[in-house]
C-alpha positions, -999 to +999 in steps of 0.1 A: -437-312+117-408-290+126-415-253+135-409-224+160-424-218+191-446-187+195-426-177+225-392-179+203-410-156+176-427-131+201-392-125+216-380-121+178-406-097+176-395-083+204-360-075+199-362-062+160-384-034+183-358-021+206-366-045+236-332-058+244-348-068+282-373-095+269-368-098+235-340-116+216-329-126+179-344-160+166-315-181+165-322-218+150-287-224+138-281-258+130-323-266+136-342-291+114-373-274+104-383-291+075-412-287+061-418-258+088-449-232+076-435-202+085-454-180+066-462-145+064-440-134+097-415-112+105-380-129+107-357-102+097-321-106+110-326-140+121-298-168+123-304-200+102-269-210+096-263-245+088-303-250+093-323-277+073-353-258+057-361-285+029-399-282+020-405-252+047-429-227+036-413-192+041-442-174+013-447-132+020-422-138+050-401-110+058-361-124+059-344-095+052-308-095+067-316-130+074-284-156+078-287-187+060-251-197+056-250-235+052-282-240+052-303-262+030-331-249+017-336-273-011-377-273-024-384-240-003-412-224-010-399-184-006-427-171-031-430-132-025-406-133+004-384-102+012-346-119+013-331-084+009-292-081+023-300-119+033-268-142+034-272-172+015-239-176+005-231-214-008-264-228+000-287-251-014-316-240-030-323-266-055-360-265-070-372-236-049-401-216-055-384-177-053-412-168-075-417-127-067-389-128-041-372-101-029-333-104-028-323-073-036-282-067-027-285-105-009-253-125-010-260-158-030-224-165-040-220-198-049-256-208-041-272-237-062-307-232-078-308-257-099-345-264-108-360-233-092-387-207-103-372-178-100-400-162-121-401-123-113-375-130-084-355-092-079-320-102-078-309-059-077-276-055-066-273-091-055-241-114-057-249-146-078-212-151-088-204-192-091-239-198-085-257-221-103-288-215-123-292-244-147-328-256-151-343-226-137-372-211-151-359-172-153-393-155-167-397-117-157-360-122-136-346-091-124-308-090-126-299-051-125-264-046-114-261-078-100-231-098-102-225-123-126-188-130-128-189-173-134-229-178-131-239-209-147-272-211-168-281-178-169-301-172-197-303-135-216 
C-alpha cells in the first residue's frame, strides 16, 4: 500500500514550524498513494498536484492550503478533514466521504462530486462554480456565501 515516509512527514512537520534548515514542504506531486491512510496528520500547504489519492484515508487530517490540482481523489475518505483555502480546482472527487469537512474559502471550481457525502461538509466562502454535485447526499451542507454560478445538482 502506497504511503509517506515518516522522514518525508517529520520534515513537513518541520518546515510549517519555521525550520527552513531541515525541514521542507511535503511535495508528492504526481505520487500514486492510493489507498494511503494518512490520517489524523498535519499536512497543511502540502503539494499533491496531479496525485492519485483514490481510496486514501485523509479522516481529521489537517490540509488546509493544501494543493490538489489534478489530482484524483475519487472514493476519498476526507471525513472531518480541515481543506480550508485548499486548491482542488477541477479534480475528481467522485463518491467521497467529505462528511464534516472543512473547506471553508477552498477552490473547488469545476470539481466533480458526484456520489459523495457531503453531509455537514462547510463549503463558507468556497468556490464550487461548474462543479458537479449530482447524486450527492447534501444533509446539514453548509453553503454561506459560497459560489454557485453553473453548479450542477445542488439541491435547496
Amino acid at each position: 500500500m502506497a504511503s509517506i515516509t515518516n522522514e518525508k512527514l517529520l520534515a513537513h512537520t518541520q518546515w510549517l514550524d519555521g525550520d527552513n534548515k531541515t525541514g521542507r514542504r511535503l511535495n508528492e506531486t504526481g505520487m500514486n498513494l492510493a489507498g494511503a491512510v494518512l490520517n489524523d496528520l498535519n499536512l497543511a500547504k502540502a503539494h499533491f498536484i496531479g496525485t492519485t489519492m483514490t481510496k486514501a484515508n485523509l479522516a481529521g487530517t489537517n490540509l488546509s492550503e493544501a494543493d490538489f490540482s489534478g489530482a484524483n481523489l475519487d472514493s476519498v475518505n476526507f471525513t472531518g478533514a480541515n481543506l480550508s483555502a485548499a486548491d482542488l480546482g477541477g479534480v475528481s472527487l467522485r463518491n467521497a466521504n467529505l462528511t464534516g469537512a472543512n473547506f471553508r474559502g477552498a477552490d473547488l471550481s469545476g470539481a466533480n462530486l458526484e456520489g459523495s457525502n457531503l453531509t455537514e461538509a462547510d463549503f463558507t466562502e468556497a468556490d464550487l462554480i461548474a462543479a458537479n454535485l449530482n447524486r450527492t447526499t447534501q444533509t446539514g451542507l453548509i453553503i454561506t456565501g459560497a459560489k454557485l454560478a453553473d453548479t450542477q445538482g445542488l439541491r435547496g
